[in-house]
Structure formats: C-alpha cells, structure tokens
ZAMARGU-4260 file (C-alpha; in steps of 0.2 Angstrom, whole numbers, plus 5000, padded with zeros to 4 digits):
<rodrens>
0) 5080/4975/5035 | 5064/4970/5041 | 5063/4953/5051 | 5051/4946/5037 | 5062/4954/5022
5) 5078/4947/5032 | 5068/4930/5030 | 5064/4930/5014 | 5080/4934/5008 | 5089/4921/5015
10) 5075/4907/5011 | 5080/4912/4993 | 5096/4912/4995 | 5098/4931/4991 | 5111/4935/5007
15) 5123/4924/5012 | 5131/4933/5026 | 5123/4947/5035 | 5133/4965/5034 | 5134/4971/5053
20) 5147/4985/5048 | 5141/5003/5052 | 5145/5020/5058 | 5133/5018/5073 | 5123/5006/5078
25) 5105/5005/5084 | 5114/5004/5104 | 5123/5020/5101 | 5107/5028/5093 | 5097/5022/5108
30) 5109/5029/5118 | 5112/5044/5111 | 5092/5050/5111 | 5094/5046/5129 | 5104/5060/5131
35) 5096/5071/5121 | 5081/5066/5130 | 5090/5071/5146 | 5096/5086/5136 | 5080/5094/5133
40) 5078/5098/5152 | 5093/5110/5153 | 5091/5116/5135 | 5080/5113/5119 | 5094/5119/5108
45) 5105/5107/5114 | 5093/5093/5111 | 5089/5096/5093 | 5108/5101/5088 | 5112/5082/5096
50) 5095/5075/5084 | 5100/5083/5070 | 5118/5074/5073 | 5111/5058/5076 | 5100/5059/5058
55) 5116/5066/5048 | 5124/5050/5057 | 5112/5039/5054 | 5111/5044/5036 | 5128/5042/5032
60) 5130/5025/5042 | 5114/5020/5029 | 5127/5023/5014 | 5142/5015/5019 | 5132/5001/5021
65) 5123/5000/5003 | 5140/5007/4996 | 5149/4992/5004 | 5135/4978/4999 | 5138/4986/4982
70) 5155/4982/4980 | 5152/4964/4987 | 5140/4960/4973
</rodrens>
C-alpha cells in the first residue's frame, strides 16, 4: 500500500494490523537486482532469466498476500 492509502485506512479503521507476511520482501528484491545489475556485465542472458524470476516472485508473493488477508476477513 501506498503511504497515503496505508493512512487513510487506518484513520477509518479499515486495517487493524498490518500484514508483513510475504515470499520476498522489498530487501531481498533490492538485493536481488543488485545482482542482476552485476549480472549484466558478464552476461545479458543471465540478467533477464534472474528479472524474470524476481517478477514471477514478486507476483506470487502479491497473491499470498491478498489470499491470506482474504481469509482474515
């Protein structure tokens, strides 16, 4: 969530707890385009297998999060 949307929703009471649970966080992300930053030196390949990892990841960390939140409410 947005820092405004975050805001708003707790002002109204819509969130009581935030959910930090994910597959990857935004550290690992970070760090994890670092490589593939470093990556792209040595091999281009490389660096787009390790992004198109990182969006599959990404993606999937997105639904176990709605999924979870689902069951809460």
């Amino acid at each position: 969530m947005t820092t405004y949307a975050k805001a708003a929703a707790k002002e109204k009471e819509l969130i009581v707890a935030e959910d930090k649970k994910s597959l990857i966080g935004r550290t690992e992300r970070l760090i994890i385009i670092l490589f593939a930053i470093i990556a792209c030196n040595y091999n281009f390949l490389f660096t787009i297998y390790i992004i198109a990892f990182l969006a599959v990841v990404s993606n999937l960390s997105a639904i176990c999060r709605i999924v979870t939140n689902l069951q809460k409410a």
